[in-house]
Every structure is written in C-alpha cells, then in structure tokens.
C-alpha positions as CSV (number, residue, x, y, z in Angstrom):
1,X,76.0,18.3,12.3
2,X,77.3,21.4,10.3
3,X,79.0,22.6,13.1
4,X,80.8,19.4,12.8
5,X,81.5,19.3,9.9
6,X,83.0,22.9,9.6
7,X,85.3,23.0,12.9
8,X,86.7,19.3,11.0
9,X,87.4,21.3,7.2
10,X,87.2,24.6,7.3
11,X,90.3,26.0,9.5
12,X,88.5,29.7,9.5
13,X,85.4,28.3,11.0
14,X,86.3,29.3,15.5
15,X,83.3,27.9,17.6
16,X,83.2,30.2,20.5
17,X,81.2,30.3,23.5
18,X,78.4,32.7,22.5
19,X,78.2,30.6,18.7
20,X,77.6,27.8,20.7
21,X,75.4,29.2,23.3
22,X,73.1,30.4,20.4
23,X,72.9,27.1,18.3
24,X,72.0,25.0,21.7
25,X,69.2,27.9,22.2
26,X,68.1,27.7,19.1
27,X,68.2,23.6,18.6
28,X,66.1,24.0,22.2
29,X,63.8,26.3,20.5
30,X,63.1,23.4,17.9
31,X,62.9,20.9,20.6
32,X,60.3,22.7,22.6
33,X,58.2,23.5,19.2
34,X,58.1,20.5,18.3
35,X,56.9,18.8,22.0
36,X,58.0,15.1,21.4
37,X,56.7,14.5,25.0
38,X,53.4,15.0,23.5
39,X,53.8,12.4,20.5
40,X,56.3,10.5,21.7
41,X,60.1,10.0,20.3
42,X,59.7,6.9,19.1
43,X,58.7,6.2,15.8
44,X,59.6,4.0,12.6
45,X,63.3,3.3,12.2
46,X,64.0,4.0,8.5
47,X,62.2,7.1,9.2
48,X,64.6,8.2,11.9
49,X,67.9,7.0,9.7
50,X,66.6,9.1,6.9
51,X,66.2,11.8,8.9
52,X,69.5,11.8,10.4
53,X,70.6,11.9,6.9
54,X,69.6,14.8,5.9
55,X,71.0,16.5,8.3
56,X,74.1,14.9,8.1
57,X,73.7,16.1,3.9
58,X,73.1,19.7,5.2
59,X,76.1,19.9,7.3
60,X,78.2,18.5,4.4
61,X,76.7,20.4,1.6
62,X,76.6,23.9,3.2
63,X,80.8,23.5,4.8
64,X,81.3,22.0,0.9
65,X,79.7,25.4,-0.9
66,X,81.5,27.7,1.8
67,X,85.3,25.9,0.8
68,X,84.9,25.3,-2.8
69,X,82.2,26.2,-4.7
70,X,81.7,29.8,-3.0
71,X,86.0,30.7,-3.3
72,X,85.6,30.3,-7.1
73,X,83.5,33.2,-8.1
74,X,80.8,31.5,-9.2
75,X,77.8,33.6,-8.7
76,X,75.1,32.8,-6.9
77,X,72.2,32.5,-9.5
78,X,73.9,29.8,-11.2
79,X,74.8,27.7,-8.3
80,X,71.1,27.9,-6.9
81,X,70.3,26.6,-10.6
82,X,72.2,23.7,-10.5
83,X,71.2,22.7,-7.2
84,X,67.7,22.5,-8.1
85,X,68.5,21.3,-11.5
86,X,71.2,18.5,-10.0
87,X,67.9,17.4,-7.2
88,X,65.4,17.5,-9.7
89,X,67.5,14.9,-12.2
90,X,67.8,12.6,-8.9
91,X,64.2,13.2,-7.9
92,X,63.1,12.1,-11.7
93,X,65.3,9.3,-11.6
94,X,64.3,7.7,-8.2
95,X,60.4,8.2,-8.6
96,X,59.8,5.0,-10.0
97,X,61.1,3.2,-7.4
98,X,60.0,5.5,-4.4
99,X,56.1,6.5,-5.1
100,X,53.7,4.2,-3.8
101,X,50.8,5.5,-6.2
102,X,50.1,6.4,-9.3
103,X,51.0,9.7,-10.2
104,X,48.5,11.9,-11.3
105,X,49.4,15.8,-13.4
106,X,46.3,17.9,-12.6
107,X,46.7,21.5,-13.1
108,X,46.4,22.4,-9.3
109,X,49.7,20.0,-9.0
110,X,51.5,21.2,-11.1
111,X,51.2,24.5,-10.2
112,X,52.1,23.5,-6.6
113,X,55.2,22.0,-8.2
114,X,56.2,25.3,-9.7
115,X,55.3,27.4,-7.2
116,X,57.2,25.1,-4.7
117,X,60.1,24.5,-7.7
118,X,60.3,28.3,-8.3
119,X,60.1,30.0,-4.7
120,X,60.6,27.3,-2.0
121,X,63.3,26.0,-3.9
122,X,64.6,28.3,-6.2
123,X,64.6,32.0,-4.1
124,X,65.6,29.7,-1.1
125,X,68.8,28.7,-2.6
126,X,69.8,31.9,-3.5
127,X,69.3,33.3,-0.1
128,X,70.9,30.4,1.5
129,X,74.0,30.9,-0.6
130,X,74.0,34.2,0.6
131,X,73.7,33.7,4.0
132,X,76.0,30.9,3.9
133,X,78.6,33.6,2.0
134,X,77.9,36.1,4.4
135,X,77.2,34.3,7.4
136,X,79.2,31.2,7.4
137,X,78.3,27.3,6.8
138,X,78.0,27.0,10.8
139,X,75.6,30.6,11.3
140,X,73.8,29.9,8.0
141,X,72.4,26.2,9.4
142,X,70.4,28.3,12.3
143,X,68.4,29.4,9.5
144,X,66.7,26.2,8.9
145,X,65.4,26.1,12.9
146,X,62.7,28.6,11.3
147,X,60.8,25.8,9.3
148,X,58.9,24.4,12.0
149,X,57.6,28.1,13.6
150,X,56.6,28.9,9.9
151,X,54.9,25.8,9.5
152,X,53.4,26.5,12.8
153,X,52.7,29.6,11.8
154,X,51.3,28.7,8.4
155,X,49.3,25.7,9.9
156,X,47.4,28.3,12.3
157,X,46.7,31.1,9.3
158,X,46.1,28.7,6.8
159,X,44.4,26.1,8.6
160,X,42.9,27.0,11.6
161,X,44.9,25.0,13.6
162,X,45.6,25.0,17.3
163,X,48.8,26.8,19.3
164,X,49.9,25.7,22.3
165,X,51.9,27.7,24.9
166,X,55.2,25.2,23.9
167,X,54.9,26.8,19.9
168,X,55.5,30.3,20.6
169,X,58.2,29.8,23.5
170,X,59.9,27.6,21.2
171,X,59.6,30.3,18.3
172,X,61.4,32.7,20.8
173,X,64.0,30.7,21.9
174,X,64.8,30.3,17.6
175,X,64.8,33.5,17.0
176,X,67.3,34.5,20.2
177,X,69.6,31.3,19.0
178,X,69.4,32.5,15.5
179,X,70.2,36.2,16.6
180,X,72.7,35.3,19.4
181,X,74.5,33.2,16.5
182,X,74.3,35.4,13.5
183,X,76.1,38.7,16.2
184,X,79.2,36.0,17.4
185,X,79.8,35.2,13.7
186,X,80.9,39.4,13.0
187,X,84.5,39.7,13.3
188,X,85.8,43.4,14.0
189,X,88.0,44.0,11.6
190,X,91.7,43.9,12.4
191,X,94.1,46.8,11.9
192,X,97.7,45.6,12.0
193,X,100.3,48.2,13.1
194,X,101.7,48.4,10.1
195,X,98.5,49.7,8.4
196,X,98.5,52.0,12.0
197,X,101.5,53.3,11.1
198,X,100.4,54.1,7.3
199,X,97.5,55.7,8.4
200,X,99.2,58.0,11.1
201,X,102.0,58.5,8.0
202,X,99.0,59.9,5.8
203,X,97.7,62.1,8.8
204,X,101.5,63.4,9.2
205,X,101.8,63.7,5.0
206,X,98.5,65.5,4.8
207,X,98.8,67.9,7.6
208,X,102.8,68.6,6.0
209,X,100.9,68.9,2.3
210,X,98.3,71.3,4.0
211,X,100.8,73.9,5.3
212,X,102.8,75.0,1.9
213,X,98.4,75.4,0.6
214,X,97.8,76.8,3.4
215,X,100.7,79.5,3.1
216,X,100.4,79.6,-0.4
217,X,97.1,80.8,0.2
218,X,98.1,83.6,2.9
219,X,100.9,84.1,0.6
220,X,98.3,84.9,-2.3
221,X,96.5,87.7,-0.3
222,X,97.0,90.9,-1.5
223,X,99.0,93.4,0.4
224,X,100.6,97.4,0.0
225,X,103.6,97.4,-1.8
226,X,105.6,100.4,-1.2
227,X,106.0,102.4,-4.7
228,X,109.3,101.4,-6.7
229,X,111.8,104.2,-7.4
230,X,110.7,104.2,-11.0
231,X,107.3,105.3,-10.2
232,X,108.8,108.0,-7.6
233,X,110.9,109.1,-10.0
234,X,108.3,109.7,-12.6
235,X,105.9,111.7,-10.1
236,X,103.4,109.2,-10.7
C-alpha cells in the first residue's frame, strides 16, 4: 500500500527491481509467520475491512510526512508529539462508543498505558520519522514486517509459548526483505562534470600554489655568498 501510494505522489520515490524483490520477500516473510493455512483466512468481515484500513492509513500517512511535514524543518520530537497527542484526542473521543465494558483505572493499567504511551508509542514515532527521513516512506514501511517476529518472539520469552519451524523461516525471510530493501534505497551520490571539472581545477590550482612554496622554501635555504668588494676592500 505505501509503495502505492509513494510511486502515485512522491516523483523522487523509483521502485526498482531489487526494492521490489525485497518488499515481496519480506511481505512473504509475514505470510509464512503468520501460517494462515493453519487458522484459516477466513474470518469476520468488519475485521478484515478494518484491517485493510490501516494499512491503507500507513501507506498514506508515512508518503504524507516524507512530502510535507518532513521538507519543513520541523524536528522530529515535536512531530512524534503530535502524533501521539493528535491519536490520543481521537482515542478519548471515540471510547464511548467503541468499548464494550466498563472501564476500569487500576494501577497495573495505567502503568501499561504509560509504558505503552511513552515507549511503544512515543520512542517508536521518533524512530519511524527517522527511518522514514532517512530511509524513505516506501523502505521505512518494511519496518513494520518486524511486529509479528517480535511478538513471536516476546510470546515464546514471555509466555512460554510454542515455535514452529514456519516462525523462524518467516523471521528470516523479514529480515533479508527488510535488508535487501533498506541497501536498494542508497543512492551513490552523483558527481556532475562540472563539479569534475572544479575538482581537477582545485588539483591544478593547488599543485600551481604548491610550487612558488615550494621554491620559496628552497629559495629560503641558506647558501655561500661570495664576499662583497666592500668587505675585500676592508681586509675583513
């Protein structure tokens, strides 16, 4: 979806055979971590939708920070603050109509709410920005095929759960998408023969500088000076 999105509105944004090569590996990594041949594929249908949604918001969101928000200046600190603080006003406002229970403020939740607020959200955002600066909108969303392997990882650690041979072959095929992505978004940098020609005129105008020093300096040597008339004329 976000490479969509970005080959449609960002003119900058090239998909080339090795960036695409690397997000199909690492959208197959995902597949095969997640095994829907084991659960099945089909499932409720406002689930689905709402699924396809948020990706669809990703796509938009991250080619929308890389064209506008990101060519302003605006560091990144403050634009992971308003993203939390922009979701958490939404989140406060639907709540009444989306939970289905009663909502209960122990100290363990809200805890959980800070620590989730604070470093799931929070740090995220500001690394996302930064990948999505450094990276680009279309790199950047290969990032987000690491949440299932961490929760994998985190469900096994944390608690005790069980790892197939699918979970680690998937986690593979991520990290070589992610990798394989991340190397095809470096541009070398382009020298145009222009600046060629400046830099081989700085060569020429450094080595032509160097050779008045450099016979300045063999001119500064001492030598033996035959003596002047005066002094032979003196006896000295």
């Amino acid at each position: 979806m976000t490479m969509s999105v970005a080959l449609a509105f960002l003119p900058g944004e090239k998909l080339t055979d090795a960036k695409l090569f690397g997000l199909l590996l690492g959208f197959t990594g995902v597949v095969v971590v997640l095994a829907p041949w084991q659960s099945g594929i089909l499932g409720s249908v406002p689930a689905q939708l709402a699924c396809l949604g948020a990706t669809a918001s990703y796509g938009v969101a991250l080619v929308y920070l890389r064209r506008f928000i990101l060519p302003r200046g605006v560091s990144t600190p403050t634009i992971a603050f308003m993203q939390v603080s922009i979701a958490a006003a939404a989140m406060v406002l639907a709540t009444p109509w989306v939970a289905s229970t009663p909502m209960h403020l122990t100290p363990a939740i809200v805890a959980s709410m800070i620590g989730l607020g604070a470093f799931g959200t929070g740090l995220a955002f500001v690394w996302n920005t930064n990948v999505v600066r450094g990276w680009g909108p279309t790199a950047a969303s290969t990032v987000t095929y690491l949440t299932p392997v961490v929760g994998v990882v985190l469900g096994a650690v944390a608690l005790d759960e069980h790892i197939s041979w699918n979970q680690p072959v998937g986690a593979l095929a991520v990290i070589a998408g992610i990798v394989v992505t991340q190397r095809s978004s470096r541009r070398p940098p382009r020298r145009s023969p222009r600046a060629h020609r400046d830099h081989g005129g700085a060569v020429t105008t450094h080595s032509r500088l160097a050779s008045p020093s450099h016979r300045r300096t063999t001119d500064a040597r001492p030598t033996m000076s035959p003596p002047s008339s005066s002094r032979a004329a003196s006896g000295i």
